[in-house]
DRENPAZA-862495 format. One record per residue (C-alpha): residue in three letters; x, y, z. Coordinates in steps of 0.25 Angstrom, whole numbers, plus 5000, padded with zeros to 4 digits. Layout:
<rs>
(r ALA (X Y Z))
...
</rs>
This chain:
<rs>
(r UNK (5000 5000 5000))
(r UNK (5011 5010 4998))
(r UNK (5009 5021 4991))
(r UNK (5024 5026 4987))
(r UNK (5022 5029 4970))
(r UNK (5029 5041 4966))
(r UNK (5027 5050 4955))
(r UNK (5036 5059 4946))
(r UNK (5036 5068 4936))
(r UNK (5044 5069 4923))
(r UNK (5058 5074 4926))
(r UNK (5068 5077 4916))
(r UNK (5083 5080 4924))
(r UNK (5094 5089 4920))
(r UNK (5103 5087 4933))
(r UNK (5108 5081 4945))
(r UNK (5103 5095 4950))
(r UNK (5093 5107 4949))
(r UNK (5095 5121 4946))
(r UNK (5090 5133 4954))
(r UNK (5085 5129 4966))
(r UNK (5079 5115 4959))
(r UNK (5078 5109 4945))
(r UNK (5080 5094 4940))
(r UNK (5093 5087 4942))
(r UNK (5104 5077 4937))
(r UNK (5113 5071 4945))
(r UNK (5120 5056 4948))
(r UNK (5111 5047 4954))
(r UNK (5100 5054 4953))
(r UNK (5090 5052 4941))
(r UNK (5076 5056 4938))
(r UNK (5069 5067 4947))
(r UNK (5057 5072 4949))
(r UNK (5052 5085 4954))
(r UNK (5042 5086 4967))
(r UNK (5033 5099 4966))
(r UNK (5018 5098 4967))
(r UNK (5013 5095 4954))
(r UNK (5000 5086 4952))
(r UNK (5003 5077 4941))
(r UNK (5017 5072 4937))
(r UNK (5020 5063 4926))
(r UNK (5030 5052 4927))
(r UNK (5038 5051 4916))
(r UNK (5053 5053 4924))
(r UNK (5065 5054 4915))
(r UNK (5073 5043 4917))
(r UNK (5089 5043 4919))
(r UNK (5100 5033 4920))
(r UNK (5115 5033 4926))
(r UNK (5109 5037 4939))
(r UNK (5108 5051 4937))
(r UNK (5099 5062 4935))
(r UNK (5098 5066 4920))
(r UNK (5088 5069 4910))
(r UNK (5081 5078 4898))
(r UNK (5077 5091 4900))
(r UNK (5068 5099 4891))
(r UNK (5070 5114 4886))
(r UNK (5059 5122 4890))
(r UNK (5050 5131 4881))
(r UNK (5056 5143 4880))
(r UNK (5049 5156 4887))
(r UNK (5043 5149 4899))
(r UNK (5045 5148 4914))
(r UNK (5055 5137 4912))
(r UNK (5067 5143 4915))
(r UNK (5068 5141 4931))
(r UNK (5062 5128 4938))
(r UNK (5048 5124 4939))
(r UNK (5037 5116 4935))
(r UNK (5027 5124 4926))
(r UNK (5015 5122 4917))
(r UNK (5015 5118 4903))
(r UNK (5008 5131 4899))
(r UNK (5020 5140 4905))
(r UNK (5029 5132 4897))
(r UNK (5022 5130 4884))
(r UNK (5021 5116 4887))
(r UNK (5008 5106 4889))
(r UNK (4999 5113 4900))
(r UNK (4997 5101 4905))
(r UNK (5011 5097 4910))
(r UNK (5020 5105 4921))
(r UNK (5036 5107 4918))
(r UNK (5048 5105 4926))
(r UNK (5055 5116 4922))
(r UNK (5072 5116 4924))
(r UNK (5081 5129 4919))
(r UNK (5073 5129 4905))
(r UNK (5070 5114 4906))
(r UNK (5058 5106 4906))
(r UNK (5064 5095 4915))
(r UNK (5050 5089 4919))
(r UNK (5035 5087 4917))
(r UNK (5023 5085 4923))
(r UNK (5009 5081 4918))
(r UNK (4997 5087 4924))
(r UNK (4982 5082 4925))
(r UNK (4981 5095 4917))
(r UNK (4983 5109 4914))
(r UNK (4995 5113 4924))
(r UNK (4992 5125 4935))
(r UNK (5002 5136 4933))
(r UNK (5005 5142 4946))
(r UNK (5007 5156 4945))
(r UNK (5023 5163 4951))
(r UNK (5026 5148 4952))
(r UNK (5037 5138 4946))
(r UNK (5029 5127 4951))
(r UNK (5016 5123 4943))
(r UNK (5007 5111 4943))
(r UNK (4998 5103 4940))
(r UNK (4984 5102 4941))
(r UNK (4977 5091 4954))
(r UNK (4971 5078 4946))
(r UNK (4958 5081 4949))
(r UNK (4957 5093 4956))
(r UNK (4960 5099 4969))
(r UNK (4961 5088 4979))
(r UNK (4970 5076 4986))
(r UNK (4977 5066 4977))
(r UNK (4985 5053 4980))
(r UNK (5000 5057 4975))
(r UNK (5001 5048 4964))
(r UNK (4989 5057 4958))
(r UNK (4997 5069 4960))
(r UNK (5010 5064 4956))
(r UNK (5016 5064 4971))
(r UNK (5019 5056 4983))
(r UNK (5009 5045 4982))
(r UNK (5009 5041 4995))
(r UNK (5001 5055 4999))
(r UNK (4990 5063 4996))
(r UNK (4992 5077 4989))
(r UNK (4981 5088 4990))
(r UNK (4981 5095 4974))
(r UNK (4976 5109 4976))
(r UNK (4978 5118 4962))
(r UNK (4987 5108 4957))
(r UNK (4997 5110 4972))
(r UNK (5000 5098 4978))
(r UNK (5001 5095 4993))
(r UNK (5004 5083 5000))
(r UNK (4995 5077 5008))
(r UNK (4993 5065 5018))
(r UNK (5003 5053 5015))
(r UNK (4993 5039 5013))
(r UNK (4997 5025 5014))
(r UNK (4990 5024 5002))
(r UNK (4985 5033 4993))
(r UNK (4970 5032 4986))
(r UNK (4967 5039 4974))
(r UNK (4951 5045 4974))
(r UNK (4942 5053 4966))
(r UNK (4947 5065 4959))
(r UNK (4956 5073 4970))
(r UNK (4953 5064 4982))
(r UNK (4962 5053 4984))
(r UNK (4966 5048 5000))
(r UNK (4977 5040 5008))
(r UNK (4969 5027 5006))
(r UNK (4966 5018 5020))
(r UNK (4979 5012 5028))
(r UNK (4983 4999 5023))
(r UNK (4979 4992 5037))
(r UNK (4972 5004 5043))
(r UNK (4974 5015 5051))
(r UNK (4987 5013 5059))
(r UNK (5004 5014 5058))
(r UNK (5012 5010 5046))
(r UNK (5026 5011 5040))
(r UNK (5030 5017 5030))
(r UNK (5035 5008 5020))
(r UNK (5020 5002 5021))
(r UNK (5012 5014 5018))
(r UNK (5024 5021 5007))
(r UNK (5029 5029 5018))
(r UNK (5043 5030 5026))
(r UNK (5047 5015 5029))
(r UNK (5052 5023 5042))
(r UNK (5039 5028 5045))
(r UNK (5028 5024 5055))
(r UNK (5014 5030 5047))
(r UNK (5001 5030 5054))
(r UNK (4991 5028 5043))
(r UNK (4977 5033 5046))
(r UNK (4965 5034 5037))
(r UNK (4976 5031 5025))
(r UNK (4985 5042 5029))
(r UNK (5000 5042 5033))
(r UNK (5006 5048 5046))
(r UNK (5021 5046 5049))
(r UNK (5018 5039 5064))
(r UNK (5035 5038 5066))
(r UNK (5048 5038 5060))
(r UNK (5052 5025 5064))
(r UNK (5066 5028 5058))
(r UNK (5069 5015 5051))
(r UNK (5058 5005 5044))
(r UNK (5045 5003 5050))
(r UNK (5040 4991 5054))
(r UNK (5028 4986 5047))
(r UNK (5019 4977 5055))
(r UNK (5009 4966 5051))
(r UNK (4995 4973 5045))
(r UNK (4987 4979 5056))
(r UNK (4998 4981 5066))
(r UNK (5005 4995 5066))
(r UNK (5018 4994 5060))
(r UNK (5029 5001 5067))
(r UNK (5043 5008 5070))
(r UNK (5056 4999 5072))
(r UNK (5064 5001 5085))
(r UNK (5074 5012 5086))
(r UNK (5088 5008 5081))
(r UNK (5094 5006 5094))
(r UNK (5081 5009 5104))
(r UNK (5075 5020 5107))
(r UNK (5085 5033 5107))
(r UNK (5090 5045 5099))
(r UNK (5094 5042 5082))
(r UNK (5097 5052 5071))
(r UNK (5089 5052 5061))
(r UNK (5097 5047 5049))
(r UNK (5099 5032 5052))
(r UNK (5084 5030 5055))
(r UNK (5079 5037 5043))
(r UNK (5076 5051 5049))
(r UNK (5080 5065 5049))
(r UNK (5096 5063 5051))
(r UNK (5097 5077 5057))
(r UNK (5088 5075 5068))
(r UNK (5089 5065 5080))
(r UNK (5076 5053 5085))
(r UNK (5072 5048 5096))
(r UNK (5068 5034 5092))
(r UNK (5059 5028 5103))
(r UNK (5051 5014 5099))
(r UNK (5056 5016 5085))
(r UNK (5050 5029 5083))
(r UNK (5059 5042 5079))
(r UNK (5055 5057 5084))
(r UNK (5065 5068 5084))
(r UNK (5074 5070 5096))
(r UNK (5083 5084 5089))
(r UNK (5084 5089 5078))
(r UNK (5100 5090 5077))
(r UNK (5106 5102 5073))
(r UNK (5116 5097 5066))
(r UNK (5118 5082 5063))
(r UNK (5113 5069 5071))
(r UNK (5124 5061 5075))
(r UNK (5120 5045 5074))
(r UNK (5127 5037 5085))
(r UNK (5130 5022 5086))
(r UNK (5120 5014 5089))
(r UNK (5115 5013 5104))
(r UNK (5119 5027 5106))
(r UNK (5108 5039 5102))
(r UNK (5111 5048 5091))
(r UNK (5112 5064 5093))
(r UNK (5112 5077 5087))
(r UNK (5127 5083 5083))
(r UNK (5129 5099 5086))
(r UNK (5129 5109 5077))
(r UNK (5143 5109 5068))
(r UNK (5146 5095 5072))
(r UNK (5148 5093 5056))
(r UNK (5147 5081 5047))
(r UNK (5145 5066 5051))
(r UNK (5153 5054 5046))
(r UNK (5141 5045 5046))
(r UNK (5136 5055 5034))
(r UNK (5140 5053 5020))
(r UNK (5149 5064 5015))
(r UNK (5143 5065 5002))
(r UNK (5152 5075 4996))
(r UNK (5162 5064 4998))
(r UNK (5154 5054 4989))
(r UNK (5155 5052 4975))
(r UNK (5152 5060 4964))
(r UNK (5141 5052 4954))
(r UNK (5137 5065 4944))
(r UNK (5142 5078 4942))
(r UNK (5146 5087 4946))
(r UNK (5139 5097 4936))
(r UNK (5132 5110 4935))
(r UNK (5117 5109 4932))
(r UNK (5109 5122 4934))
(r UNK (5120 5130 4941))
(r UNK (5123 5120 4951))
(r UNK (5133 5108 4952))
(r UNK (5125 5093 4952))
(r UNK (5134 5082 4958))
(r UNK (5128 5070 4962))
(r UNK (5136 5062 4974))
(r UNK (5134 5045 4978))
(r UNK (5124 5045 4990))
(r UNK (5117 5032 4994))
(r UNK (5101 5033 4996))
(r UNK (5097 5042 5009))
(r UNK (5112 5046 5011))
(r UNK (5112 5059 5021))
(r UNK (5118 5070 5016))
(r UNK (5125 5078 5026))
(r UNK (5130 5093 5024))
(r UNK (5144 5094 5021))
(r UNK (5144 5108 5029))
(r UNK (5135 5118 5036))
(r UNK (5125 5121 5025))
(r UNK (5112 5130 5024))
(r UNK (5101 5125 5017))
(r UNK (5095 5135 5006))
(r UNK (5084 5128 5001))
(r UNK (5077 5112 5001))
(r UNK (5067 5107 4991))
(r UNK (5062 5095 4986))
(r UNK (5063 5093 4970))
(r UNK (5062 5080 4961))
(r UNK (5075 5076 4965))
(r UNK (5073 5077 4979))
(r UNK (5075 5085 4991))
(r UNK (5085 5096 4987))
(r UNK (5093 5105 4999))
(r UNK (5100 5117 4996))
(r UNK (5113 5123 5006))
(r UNK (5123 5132 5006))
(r UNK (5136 5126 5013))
(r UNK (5140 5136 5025))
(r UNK (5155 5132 5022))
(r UNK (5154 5132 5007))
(r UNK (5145 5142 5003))
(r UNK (5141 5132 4993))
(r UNK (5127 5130 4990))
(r UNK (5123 5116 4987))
(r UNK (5110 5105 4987))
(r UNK (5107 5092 4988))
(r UNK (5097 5082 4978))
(r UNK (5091 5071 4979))
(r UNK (5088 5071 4994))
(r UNK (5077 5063 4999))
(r UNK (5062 5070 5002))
(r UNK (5062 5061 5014))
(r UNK (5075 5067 5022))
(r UNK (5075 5083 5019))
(r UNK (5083 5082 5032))
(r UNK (5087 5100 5029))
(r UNK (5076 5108 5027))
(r UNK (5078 5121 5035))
(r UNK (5081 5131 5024))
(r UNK (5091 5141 5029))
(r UNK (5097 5131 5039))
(r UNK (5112 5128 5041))
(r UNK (5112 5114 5042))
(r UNK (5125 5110 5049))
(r UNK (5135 5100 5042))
(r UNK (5132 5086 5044))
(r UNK (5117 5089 5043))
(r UNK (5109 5079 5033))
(r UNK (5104 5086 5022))
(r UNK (5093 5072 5018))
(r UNK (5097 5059 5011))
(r UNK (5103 5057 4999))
(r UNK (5091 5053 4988))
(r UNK (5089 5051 4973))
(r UNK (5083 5037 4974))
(r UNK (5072 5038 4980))
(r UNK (5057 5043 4975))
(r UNK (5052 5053 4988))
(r UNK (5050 5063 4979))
(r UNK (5038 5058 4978))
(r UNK (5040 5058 4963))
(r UNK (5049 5046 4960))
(r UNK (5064 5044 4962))
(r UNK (5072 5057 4957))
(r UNK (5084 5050 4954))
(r UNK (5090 5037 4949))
(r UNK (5100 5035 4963))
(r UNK (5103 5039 4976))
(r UNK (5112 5050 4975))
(r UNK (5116 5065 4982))
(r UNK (5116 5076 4973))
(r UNK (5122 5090 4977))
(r UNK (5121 5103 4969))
(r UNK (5131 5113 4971))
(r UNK (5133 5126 4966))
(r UNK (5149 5125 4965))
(r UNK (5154 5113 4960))
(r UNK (5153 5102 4970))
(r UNK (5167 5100 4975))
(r UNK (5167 5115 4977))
(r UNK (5156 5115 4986))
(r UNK (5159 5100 4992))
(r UNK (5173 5094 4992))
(r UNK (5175 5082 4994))
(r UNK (5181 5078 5008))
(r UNK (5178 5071 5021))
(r UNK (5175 5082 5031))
(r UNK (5177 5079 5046))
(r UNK (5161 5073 5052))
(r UNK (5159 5066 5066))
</rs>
């Protein structure tokens, strides 16, 4: 009974990066992406690519239109069939998107759409080309997410609902209702609410009896997030298999051996050696210069944390077809840079404004996975990093001293 289909949207890539502050992307590793705004209908006609790295056509735009930025726009701004919505790339038509019909042209905006189905109303996420497993309330042609189901059931016209709970009303994990397999979900009336982060899988019972969490690690006491699947920056207490928040750290979260708790590092504490130093890793693309900014694409397992080589401030965060994408500025460097390919589910620095200390995890490594929402955005697991200067400029290699 999971409901965990995804749908994308036609995508054409021109580099492991994007221009401005966000445009399609190449890179090594990284392969088809997909973009994330709220449209109402995508189609699914996803470029493919091969070698493991994000390539593709892109489409010169008619000249005299609005193309010249990024956006999404309505056929009729472009020329183009009024029916479709373009994804639009420094002149380039880099994606597409078919709509029910006519497209709604939003006025001072980059970001048009497409029409509801059926009208105003609240659609399973296959019907609106989003996360199937929730509901989406289509207002004008908007899109906002709704309650998550255990399974969605498509109604009349604008009225679908989370159908009823596989074995009624009670506690199930995640991997049995296409939620986290980490999860503990209450499921009521069809509807998903996370009960507990039980920090590794959930244990499904027998139908009828309420699954639950595992035991802690080691009993019951203090962990850092990162082993157990949570927020590596923030220290639990786990008591009868259940994770709450104990501190948020200030800088990083130091994991201890087993049988003794984990804790919080000070401030300035600096980088830890249980942390990849990715700018040590090798090089599997690039680097190149794509849109005013260098594309280099680095060899990073699947959820790999990604620490901060040095203090750094975070400018700006968003989340795009390619993943979750935060910008910073180093405070030693000066150089500004960002990370691709990021999973939704680990946006661990969100703050804008902030310094996050060295050490800090930025997220985990992506590029595989499809939580998007809208299929997998690259064909391997891989880090990108854009930089403005050449990316030995701005990141040396050399292991630098950690604890």
């Amino acid at each position: 009974m999971r409901s965990v289909v995804a749908f994308g949207l036609s995508f054409a890539l021109v580099g492991c990066g994007v221009s401005g502050d966000g445009d399609t992307e190449p890179g090594d590793g990284a392969g088809t992406d997909t973009s994330t705004s709220g449209d109402a209908l995508p189609t699914d006609t996803t470029v493919p690519t091969e070698g493991g790295t994000d390539t593709g056509v892109a489409i010169d735009a008619p000249e005299g239109g609005v193309c010249s930025g990024l956006g999404r726009y309505c056929g009729t701004r472009l020329g183009l069939d009024a029916n479709k919505l373009y994804d639009c790339n420094e002149g380039k038509i880099v994606g597409t998107i078919a709509c029910s019909g006519p497209c709604i042209v939003v006025k001072d905006s980059e970001q048009d759409l497409c029409p509801c189905p059926a009208g105003d109303g609240r659609y399973c996420g296959d019907r609106v080309g989003r996360d199937a497993r929730y509901l989406w309330d289509c207002k004008g042609g908007a899109l906002t997410q709704g309650p998550q189901c255990g399974k969605c059931s498509a109604g009349s016209a604008a009225s679908d609902s989370c159908a009823p709970c596989a074995s009624g009303d009670g506690d199930y994990c995640g991997a049995i209702v296409g939620g986290d397999k980490n999860k503990l979900y209450t499921c009521k009336g069809g509807v998903l609410t996370v009960k507990a982060d039980c920090g590794a899988a959930c244990v499904e019972k027998p139908p009828g009896t309420p699954d639950t969490c595992p035991a802690c690690p080691s009993g019951d006491g203090a962990y850092c997030g990162g082993p157990v699947g949570l927020d590596p920056n923030t220290l639990f207490n786990c008591k009868g298999g259940v994770f709450t928040v104990k501190e948020k750290c200030t800088a990083t979260c130091y994991v201890a051996p087993p049988g003794s708790p984990d804790y919080c590092t000070t401030v300035g504490a600096g980088l830890l050696c249980s942390h990849v130093q990715w700018w040590n890793s090798a090089l599997t693309y690039g680097p190149y210069m794509s849109y005013g900014w260098w594309d280099t694409d680095i060899s990073a397992g699947s959820g790999t944390p990604i620490q901060l080589r040095h203090d750094s401030k975070l400018d700006k965060e968003g989340v795009y077809g390619w993943g979750w994408m935060p910008e910073f500025t180093d405070q030693v460097t000066k150089q500004r840079f960002r990370f691709l390919h990021l999973r939704l589910s680990a946006k661990y620095t969100t703050a804008i404004g902030t310094v996050y200390p060295a050490g800090t995890i930025v997220g985990l490594s992506g590029g595989d996975t499809a939580d998007t929402g809208l299929g997998k955005y690259s064909t391997g697991a891989h880090l990108c990093v854009q930089t403005l200067a050449e990316y030995r400029t701005v990141f040396p290699a050399g292991k630098d001293a950690c604890k």
